[in-house]
C-alpha positions in Angstrom: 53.4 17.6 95.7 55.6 20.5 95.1 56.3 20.7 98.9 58.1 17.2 98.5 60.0 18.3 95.6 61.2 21.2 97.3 61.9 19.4 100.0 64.0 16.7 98.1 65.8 19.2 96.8 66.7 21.3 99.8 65.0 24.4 98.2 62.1 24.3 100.6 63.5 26.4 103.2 64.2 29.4 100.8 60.8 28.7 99.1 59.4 30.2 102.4 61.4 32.7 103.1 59.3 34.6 100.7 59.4 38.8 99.9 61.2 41.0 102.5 58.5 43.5 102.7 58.2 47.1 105.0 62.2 47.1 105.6 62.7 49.5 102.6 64.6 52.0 105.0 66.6 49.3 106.6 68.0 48.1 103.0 68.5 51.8 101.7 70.7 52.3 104.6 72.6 49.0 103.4 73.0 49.8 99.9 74.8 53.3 101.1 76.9 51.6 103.2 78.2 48.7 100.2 81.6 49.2 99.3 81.9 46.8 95.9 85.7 47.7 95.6 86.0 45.8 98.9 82.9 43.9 99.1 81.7 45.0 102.5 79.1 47.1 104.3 80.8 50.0 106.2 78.9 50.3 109.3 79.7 52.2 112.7 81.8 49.1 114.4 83.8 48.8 111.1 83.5 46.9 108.1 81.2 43.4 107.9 81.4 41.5 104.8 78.6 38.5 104.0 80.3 35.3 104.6 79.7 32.0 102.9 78.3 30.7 106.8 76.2 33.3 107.0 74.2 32.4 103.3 74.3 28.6 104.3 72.4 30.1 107.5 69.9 32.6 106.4 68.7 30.8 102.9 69.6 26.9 104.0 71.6 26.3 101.2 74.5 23.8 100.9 77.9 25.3 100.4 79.5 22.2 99.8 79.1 20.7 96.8 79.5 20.5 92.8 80.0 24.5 91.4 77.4 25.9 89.8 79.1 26.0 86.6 78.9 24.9 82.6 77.5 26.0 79.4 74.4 27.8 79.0 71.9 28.6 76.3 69.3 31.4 77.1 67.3 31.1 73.3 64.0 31.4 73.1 63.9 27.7 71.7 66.2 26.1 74.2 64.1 27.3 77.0 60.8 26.6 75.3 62.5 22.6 75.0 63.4 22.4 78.8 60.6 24.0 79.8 58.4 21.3 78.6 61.2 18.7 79.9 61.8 19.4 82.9 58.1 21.6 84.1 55.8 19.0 81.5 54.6 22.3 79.5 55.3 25.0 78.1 57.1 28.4 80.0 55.9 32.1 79.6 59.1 33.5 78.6 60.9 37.1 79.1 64.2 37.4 77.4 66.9 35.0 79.2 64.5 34.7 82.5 62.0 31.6 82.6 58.6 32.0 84.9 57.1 28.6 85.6 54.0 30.6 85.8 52.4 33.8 86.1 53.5 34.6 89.6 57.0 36.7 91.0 58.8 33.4 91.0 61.3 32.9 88.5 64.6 31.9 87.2 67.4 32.3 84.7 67.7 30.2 81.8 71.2 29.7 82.4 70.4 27.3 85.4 67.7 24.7 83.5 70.4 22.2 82.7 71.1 21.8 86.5 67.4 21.7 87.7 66.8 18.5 85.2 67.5 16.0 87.1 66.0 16.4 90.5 68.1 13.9 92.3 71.3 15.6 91.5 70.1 19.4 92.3 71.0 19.0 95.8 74.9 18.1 95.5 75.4 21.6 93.8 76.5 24.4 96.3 73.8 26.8 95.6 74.5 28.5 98.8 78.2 29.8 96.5 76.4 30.5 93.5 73.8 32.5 95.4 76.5 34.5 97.0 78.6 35.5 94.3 75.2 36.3 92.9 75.0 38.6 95.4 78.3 40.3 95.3 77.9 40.5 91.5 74.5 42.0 91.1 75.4 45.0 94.3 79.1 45.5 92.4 
């Protein structure tokens, strides 16, 4: 069942991309080399920068679409109310960040107004949001 929602919403293909694991070396070598005042990696053959194409390709995300945008509210009450909304129960909740369950997989607050309405998650360009996420978070 949850395959099929994922699926609907074009989240299945991240939903198995899963945990890079044993690359540790690979991504301390990449977090030397990030540049935030430019936004790129500075390798040996010059300076490579993360392109919208290249999340769309590696997470399957759309890049088209609605922005990712709008009001948020990440109290303890709001996300208790969506949580039993949208999920049908109650969340375990950690400051601003909702877990669905007691597993690794989680998300912010912020973005429980967009996940309502499962036939409308799609048309948002999650691909965008996910890389100025990205950008942001290594700045």
């Amino acid at each position: 069942m949850v395959e099929n929602y994922l699926r609907a919403t074009r989240f299945y293909h991240v939903s198995r991309i899963g945990v890079i694991r044993g690359f540790h070396p690979m991504l301390a070598a990449l977090v030397e080399r990030w540049r935030p005042e430019t936004h790129t990696f500075v390798l040996l053959v010059g300076e490579v920068t993360v392109t919208l194409k290249d999340v769309a390709h590696i997470f399957g995300l759309s890049i088209d679409g609605e922005p990712v945008s709008g009001w948020t509210d990440s109290s303890s009450d709001f996300v208790q109310s969506q949580g039993i909304t949208i999920f049908g129960r109650e969340p375990s909740v950690s400051r601003s960040t909702l877990f669905t369950d007691n597993s690794t997989a989680y998300t912010h607050a912020k973005y429980l107004p967009l996940l309502r309405d499962f036939e409308r998650i799609h048309t948002y360009s999650w691909g965008s949001t996910c890389l100025a996420y990205f950008a942001y978070s290594l700045h």
